[in-house]
PATOR-161943 format. One line per 10 residues: number of its first residue (from 1); for each residue x, y negated, z negated of C-alpha. Coordinates in nm, 3 decimals, padded with zeros to 5 digits, always signed. Layout:
BEGIN
NUM) X,Y,Z  ...
This chain:
BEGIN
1) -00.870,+03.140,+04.108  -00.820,+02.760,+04.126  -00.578,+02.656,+04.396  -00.245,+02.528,+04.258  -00.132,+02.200,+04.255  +00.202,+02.002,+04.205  +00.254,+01.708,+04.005  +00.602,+01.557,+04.073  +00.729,+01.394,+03.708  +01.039,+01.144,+03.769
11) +01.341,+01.071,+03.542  +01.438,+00.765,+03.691  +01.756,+00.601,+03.608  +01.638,+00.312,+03.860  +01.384,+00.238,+04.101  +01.019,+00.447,+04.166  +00.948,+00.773,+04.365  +00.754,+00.562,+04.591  +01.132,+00.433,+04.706  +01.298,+00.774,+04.639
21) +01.477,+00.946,+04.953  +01.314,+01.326,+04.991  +01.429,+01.522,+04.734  +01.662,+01.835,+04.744  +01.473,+02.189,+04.735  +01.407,+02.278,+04.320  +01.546,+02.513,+04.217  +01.369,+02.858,+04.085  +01.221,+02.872,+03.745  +01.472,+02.995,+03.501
31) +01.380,+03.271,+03.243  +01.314,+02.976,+02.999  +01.021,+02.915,+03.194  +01.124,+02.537,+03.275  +01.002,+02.363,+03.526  +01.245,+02.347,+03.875  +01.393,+02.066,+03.905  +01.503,+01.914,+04.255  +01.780,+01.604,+04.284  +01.699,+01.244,+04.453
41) +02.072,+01.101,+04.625  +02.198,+00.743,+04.481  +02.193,+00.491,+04.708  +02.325,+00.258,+04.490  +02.670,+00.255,+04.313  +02.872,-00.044,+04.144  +03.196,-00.037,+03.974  +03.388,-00.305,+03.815  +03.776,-00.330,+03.854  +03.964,-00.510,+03.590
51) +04.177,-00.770,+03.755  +04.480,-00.906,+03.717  +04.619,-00.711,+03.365  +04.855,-01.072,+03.201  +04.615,-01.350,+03.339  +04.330,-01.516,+03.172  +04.413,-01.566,+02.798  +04.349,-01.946,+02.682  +04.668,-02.064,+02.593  +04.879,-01.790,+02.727
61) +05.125,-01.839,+03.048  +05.008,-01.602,+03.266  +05.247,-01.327,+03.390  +05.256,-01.200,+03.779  +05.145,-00.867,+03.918  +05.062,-00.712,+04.212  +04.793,-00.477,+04.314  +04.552,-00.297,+04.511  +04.211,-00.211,+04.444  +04.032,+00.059,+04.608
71) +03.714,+00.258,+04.628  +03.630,+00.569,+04.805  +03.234,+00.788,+04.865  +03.276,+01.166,+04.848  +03.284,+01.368,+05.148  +02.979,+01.456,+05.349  +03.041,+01.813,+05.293  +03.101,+01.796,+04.893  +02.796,+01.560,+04.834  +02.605,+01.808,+05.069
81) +02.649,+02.097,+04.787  +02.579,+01.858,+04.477  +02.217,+01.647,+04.695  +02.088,+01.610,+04.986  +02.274,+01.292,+05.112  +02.079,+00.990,+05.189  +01.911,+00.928,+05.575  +01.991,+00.519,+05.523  +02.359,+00.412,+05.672  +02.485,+00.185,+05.426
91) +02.842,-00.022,+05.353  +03.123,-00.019,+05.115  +03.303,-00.294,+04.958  +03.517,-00.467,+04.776  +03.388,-00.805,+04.606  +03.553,-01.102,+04.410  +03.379,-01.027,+04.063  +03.297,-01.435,+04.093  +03.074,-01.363,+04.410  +03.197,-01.439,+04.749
101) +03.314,-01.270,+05.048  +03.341,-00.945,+05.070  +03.660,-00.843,+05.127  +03.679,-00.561,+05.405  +03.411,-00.314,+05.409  +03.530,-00.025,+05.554  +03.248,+00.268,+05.669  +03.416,+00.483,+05.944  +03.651,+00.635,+05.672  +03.452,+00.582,+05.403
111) +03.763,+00.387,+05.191  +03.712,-00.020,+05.112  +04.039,-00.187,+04.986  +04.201,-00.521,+04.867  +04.409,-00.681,+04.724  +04.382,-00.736,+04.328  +04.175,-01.036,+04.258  +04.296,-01.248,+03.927  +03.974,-01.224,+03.751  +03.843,-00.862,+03.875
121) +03.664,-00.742,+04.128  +03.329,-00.496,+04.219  +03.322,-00.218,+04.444  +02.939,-00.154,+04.618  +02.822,+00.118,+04.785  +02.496,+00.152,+04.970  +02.295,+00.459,+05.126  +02.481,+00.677,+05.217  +02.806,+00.515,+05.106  +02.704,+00.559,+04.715
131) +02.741,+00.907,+04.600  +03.018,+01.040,+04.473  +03.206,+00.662,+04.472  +03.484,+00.652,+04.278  +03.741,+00.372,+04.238  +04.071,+00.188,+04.125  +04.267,-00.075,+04.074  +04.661,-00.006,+04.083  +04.954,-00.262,+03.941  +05.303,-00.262,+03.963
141) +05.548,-00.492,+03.828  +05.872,-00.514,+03.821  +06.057,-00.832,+03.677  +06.205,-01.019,+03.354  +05.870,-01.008,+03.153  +05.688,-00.644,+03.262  +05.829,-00.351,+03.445  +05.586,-00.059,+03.492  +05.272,+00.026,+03.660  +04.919,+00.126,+03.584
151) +04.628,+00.375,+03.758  +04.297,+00.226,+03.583  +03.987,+00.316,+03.677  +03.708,+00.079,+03.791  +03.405,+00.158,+03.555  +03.045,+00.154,+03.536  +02.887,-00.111,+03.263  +02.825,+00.001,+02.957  +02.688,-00.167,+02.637  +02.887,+00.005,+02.383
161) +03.215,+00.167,+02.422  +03.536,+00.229,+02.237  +03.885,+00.169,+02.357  +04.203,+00.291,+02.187  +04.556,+00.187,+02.280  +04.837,-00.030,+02.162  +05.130,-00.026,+01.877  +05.333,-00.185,+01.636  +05.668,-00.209,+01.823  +05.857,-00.559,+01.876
171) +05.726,-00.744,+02.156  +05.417,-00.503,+02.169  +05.087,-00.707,+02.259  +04.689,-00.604,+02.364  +04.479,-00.768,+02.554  +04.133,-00.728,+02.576  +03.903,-00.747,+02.930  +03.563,-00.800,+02.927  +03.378,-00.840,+03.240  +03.018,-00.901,+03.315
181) +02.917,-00.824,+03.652  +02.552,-00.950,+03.574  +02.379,-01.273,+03.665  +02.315,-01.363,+03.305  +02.569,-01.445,+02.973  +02.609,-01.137,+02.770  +02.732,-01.189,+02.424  +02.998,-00.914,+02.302  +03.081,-00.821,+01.964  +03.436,-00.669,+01.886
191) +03.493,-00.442,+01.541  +03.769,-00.274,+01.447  +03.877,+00.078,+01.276  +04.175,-00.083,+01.062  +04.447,+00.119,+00.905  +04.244,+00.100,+00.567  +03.911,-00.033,+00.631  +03.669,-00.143,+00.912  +03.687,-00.487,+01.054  +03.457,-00.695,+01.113
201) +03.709,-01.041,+01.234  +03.503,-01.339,+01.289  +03.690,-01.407,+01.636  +03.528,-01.085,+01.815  +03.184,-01.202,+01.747  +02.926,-01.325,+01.983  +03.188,-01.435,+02.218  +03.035,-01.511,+02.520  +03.094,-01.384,+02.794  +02.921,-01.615,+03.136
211) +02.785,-01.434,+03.416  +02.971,-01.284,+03.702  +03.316,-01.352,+03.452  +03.551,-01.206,+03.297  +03.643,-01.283,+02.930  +04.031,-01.225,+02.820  +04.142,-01.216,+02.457  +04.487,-01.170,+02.302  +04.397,-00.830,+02.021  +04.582,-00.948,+01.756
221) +04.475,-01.242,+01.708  +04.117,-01.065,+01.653  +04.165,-00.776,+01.473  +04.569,-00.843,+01.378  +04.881,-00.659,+01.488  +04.860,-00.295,+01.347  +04.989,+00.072,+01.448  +04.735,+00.103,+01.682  +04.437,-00.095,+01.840  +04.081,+00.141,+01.754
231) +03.812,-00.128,+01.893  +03.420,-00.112,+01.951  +03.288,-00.364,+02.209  +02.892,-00.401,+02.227  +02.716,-00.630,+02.449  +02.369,-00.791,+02.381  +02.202,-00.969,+02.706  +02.379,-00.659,+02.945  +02.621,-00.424,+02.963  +02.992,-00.505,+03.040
241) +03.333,-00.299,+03.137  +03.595,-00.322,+02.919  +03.969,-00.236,+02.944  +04.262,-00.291,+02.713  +04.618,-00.415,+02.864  +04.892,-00.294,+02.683  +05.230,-00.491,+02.728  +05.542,-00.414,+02.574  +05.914,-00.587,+02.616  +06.195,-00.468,+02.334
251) +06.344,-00.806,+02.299  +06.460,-00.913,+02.674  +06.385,-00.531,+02.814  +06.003,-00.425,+02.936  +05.913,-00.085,+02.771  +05.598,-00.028,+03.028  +05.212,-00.102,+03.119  +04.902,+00.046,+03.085  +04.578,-00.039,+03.176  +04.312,+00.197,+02.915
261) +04.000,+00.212,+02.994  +03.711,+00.322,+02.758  +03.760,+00.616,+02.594  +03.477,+00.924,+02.490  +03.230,+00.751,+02.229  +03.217,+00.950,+01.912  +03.282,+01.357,+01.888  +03.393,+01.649,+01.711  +03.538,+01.745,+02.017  +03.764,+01.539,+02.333
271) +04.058,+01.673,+02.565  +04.282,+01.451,+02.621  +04.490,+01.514,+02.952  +04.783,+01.489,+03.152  +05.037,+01.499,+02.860  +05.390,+01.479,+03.000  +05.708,+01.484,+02.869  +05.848,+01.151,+02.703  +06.051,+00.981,+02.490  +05.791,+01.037,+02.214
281) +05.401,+01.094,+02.157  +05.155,+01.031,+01.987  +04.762,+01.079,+01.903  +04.542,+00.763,+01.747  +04.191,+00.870,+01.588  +03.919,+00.697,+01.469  +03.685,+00.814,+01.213  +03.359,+00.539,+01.241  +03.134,+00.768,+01.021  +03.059,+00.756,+00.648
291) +03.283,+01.056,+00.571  +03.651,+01.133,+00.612  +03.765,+01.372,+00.887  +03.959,+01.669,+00.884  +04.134,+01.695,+01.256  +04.313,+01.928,+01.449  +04.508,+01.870,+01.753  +04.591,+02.167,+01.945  +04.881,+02.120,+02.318  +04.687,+02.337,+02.572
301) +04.961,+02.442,+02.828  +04.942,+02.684,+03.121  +05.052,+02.987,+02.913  +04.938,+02.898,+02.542  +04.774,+02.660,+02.374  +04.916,+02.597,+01.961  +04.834,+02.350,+01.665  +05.060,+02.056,+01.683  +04.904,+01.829,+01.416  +04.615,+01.866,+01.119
311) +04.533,+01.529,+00.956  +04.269,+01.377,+00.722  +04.151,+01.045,+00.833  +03.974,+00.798,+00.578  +03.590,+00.739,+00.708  +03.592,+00.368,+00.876  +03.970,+00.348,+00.915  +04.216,+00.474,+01.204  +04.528,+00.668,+01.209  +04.896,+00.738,+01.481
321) +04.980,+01.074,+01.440  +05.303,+01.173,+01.579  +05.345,+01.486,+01.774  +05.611,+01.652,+01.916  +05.716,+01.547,+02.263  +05.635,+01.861,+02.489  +05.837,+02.006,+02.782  +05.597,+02.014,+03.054  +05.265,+01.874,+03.106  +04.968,+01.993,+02.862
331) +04.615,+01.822,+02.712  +04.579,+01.788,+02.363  +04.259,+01.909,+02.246  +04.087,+01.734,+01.957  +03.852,+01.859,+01.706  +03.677,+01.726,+01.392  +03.449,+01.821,+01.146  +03.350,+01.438,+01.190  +03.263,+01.253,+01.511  +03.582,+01.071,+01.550
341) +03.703,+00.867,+01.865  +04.102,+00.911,+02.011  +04.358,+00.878,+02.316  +04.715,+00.979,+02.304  +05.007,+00.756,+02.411  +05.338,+00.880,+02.577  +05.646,+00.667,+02.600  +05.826,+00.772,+02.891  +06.233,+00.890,+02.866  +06.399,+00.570,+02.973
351) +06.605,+00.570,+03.276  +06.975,+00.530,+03.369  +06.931,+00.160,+03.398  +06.711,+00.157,+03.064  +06.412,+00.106,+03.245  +06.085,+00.292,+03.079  +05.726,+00.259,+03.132  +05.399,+00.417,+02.889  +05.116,+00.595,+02.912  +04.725,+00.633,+02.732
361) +04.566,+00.915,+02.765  +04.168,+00.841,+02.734  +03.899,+01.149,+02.623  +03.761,+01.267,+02.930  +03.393,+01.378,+03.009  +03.309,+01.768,+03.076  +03.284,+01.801,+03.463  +02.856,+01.844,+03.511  +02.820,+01.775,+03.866  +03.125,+01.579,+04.024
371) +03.409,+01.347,+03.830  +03.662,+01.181,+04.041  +03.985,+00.926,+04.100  +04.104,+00.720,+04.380  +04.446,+00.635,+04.453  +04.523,+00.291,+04.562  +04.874,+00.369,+04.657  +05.010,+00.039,+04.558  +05.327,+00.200,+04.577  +05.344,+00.489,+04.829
381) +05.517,+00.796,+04.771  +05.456,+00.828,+04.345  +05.443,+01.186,+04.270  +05.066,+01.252,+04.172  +04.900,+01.553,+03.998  +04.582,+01.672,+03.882  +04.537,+01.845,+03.565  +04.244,+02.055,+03.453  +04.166,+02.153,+03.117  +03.906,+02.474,+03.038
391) +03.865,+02.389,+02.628  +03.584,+02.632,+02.534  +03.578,+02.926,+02.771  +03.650,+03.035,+03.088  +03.586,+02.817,+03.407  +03.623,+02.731,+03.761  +03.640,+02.436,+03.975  +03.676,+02.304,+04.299  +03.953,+02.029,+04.353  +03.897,+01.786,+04.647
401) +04.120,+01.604,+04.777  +04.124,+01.368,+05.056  +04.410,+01.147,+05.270  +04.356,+00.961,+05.602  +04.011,+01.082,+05.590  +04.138,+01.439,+05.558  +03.937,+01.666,+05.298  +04.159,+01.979,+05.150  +03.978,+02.187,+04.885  +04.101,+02.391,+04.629
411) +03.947,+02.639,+04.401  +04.129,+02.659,+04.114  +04.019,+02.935,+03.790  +04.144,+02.888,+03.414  +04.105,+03.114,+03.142  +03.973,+02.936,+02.808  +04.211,+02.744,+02.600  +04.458,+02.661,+02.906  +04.532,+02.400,+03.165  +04.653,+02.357,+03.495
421) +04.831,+02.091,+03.759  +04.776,+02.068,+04.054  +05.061,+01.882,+04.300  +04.886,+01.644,+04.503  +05.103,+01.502,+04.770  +04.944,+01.278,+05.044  +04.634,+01.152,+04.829  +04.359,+00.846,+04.853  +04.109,+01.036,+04.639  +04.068,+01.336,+04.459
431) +03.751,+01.500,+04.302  +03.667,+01.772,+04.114  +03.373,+01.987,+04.119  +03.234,+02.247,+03.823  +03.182,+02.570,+03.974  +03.145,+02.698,+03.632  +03.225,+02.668,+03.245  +03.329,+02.355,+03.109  +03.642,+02.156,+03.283  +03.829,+01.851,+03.231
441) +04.050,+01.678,+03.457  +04.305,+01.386,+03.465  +04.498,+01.228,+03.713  +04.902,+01.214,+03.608  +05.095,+00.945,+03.837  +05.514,+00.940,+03.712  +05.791,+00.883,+03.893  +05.980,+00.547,+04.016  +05.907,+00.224,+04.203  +06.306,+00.170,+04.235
451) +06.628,+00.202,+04.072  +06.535,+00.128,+03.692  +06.165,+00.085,+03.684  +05.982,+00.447,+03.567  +05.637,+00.465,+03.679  +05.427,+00.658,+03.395  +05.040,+00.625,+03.380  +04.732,+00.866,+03.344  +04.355,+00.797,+03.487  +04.110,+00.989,+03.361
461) +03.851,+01.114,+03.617  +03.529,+01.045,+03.561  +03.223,+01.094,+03.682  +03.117,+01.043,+04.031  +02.764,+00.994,+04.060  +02.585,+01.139,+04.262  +02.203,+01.164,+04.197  +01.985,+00.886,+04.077  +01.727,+01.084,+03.963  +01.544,+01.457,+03.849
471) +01.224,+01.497,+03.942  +01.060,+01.782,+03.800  +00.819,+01.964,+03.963  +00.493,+02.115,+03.755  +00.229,+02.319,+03.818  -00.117,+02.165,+03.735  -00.435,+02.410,+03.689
């Protein structure tokens, strides 16, 4: 018998074996017959933060905030069930998205903050600072021309992505973020899913956007003021982050602030979580396909889960559709015999004083290995909660959270077609692991800043990467 022999075959998403840490221990072969497959730890990780939200549009006064950005690595002993975690000792931090300083690495607790920078910021991590990194930027404003707050996530580039937010109301207005954390010019082209037909506007294409920059453009002046914003952004030279800033004032009252991120690309299928109860609510979908779809959106609650809404949406066009407001806090599920793209808005009950704030509610990614949030706690003291969503079947998870350097886990089970929040009290991070079946989760901030200014946002988690690459291990006669 010939002696056996191994062949390691890489799937690299950057970098060689050669430079690879020692991988994790393959698994077994499966009844399949596959090949095991063993793990190789990131030790690299960026993230781009949006910036200040009402700053950067030609033309257009910019409008104060305040904020805090913040990025935080997973726990030793989380990572440790997911990879190996890397031998190198490596840094965190928080960089002007210009270049310059760094502002404050922080490794003894893992946690790099600062202050929000005008034009956006990065967040690094390095060896053993890189998996699992999650981040945020949080900003709260409360004055004459916004009153609100917003949870965004910092993101990793992409170069194509779909964002969904905005309205029709008086006063409403979008603005789109671009940023390019690369040290070339990327060229970005913006299309639209218009109430009737697909847009193409001459002002979202090949705007440029320099290197290490951020690009900020007023919505409606590209794509024109409509029920909702549904809005493709593809980059050619690199990949960007994108975010859209939606601003509302009712005449001489603010009506909220949201910072949406990207939303799921195109799907028969997205869960859209941490639906509270509002004023009113609503779910935008996009059908970019050649054929109309035929969708369903289902409230999945801790004890049921019902049809709230069926609608037909025209192939290449967008549509709101109104649902009713619901008494505690549920995803909606949405499902299409077309791939189709959504989010759902909330706007909050207004309080005594009149005040009210908004959320988006972005489609989140199944839970694979690790998603996760950070809180910057701009504001401390906002009531926070995690909700996970089981859509096809039973599942399990493992909920991580993690204050003053403090890790508490949770294992939390759901039966399929139901949801659950979990109360998060003292939080800088949270993460959620997939013990089994398929899970969703989203991060629910809402309460108040002060008398008169409602705090309402939702930030999806996503995921938290923690492997660079799979390297398969065959047997060679």
């Amino acid at each position: 018998m010939k002696p056996l022999r191994l062949v390691l075959v890489a799937v690299l998403a950057g970098g060689t074996v050669a430079g690879a840490q020692a991988a994790t221990r393959p698994e077994p072969t499966g009844p399949s017959g596959a090949a095991p497959r063993a793990s190789v730890p990131a030790t690299q990780a960026e993230l781009v933060c949006p910036g200040s939200p009402l700053a950067g549009v030609d033309g257009v006064e910019d409008v104060r905030t305040s904020g805090v950005v913040a990025g935080q690595v997973a726990p030793d002993d989380l990572v440790r069930r997911l990879v190996r975690p890397p031998d190198e000792q490596g840094r965190l931090q928080v960089s002007p998205l210009g270049g310059g300083e760094a502002d404050r690495p922080v490794e003894r607790d893992r946690v790099a903050r600062g202050g929000s920078l005008a034009q956006g910021a990065t967040i690094t991590g390095t060896g053993d600072h890189a998996p699992g990194l999650v981040g945020a930027e949080e900003v709260v404003a409360s004055n004459d021309q916004v009153r609100g707050a917003s949870t965004a996530p910092c993101a990793v580039t992409s170069a194509d992505q779909w964002l969904v937010s905005g309205g029709s109301g008086a006063g409403r207005q979008e603005r789109l973020l671009v940023s390019n954390p690369g040290e070339n010019p990327v060229s970005v082209d913006v299309t639209g899913l218009g109430e009737r037909r697909p847009q193409t506007p001459p002002a979202g294409q090949d705007v440029t956007v320099p290197p290490r920059s951020r690009v900020a453009l007023l919505l409606d002046g590209i794509t024109g003021a409509s029920a909702s914003q549904v809005v493709r952004v593809r980059a050619t030279g690199g990949p960007v982050a994108a975010w859209v800033v939606d601003h509302w004032v009712d005449g001489l009252e603010p009506r909220g602030l949201e910072v949406v991120p990207a939303t799921g690309g195109p799907s028969r299928e997205h869960v859209l979580g941490a639906i509270s109860k509002g004023e009113s609510a609503r779910v935008v979908v996009g059908a970019p396909g050649s054929r109309d779809a035929v969708v369903k959106v289902r409230a999945v609650g801790s004890d049921r889960a019902r049809s709230v809404a069926v609608a037909t949406v025209p192939a290449g066009t967008s549509r709101s559709v109104d649902v009713d407001v619901e008494s505690g806090v549920v995803a909606y599920t949405v499902t299409s015999d077309e791939p189709v793209v959504a989010a759902a808005e909330v706007v909050g009950s207004a309080s005594r004083t009149g005040g009210q704030d908004m959320s988006w509610s972005t489609a989140t990614p199944a839970v694979r290995d690790l998603v996760g949030a950070v809180v910057p706690n701009a504001v401390a003291g906002l009531p926070r909660h995690v909700q996970l969503t089981a859509p096809s079947g039973a599942a399990e998870a493992e909920v991580v959270s993690v204050y003053a350097g403090e890790a508490t886990t949770r294992t939390v089970s759901l039966e399929r077609d139901r949801s659950t929040v979990v109360p998060l009290e003292d939080v800088d991070a949270v993460w959620v692991r997939r013990v089994s079946g398929d899970v969703h989760a989203s991060l629910l901030t809402k309460g108040e800043t002060g008398p008169g200014t409602p705090v309402l946002s939702v930030t999806p988690l996503l995921r938290a990467r923690v492997a660079d690459r799979t390297v398969e291990v065959l047997p060679v006669p």
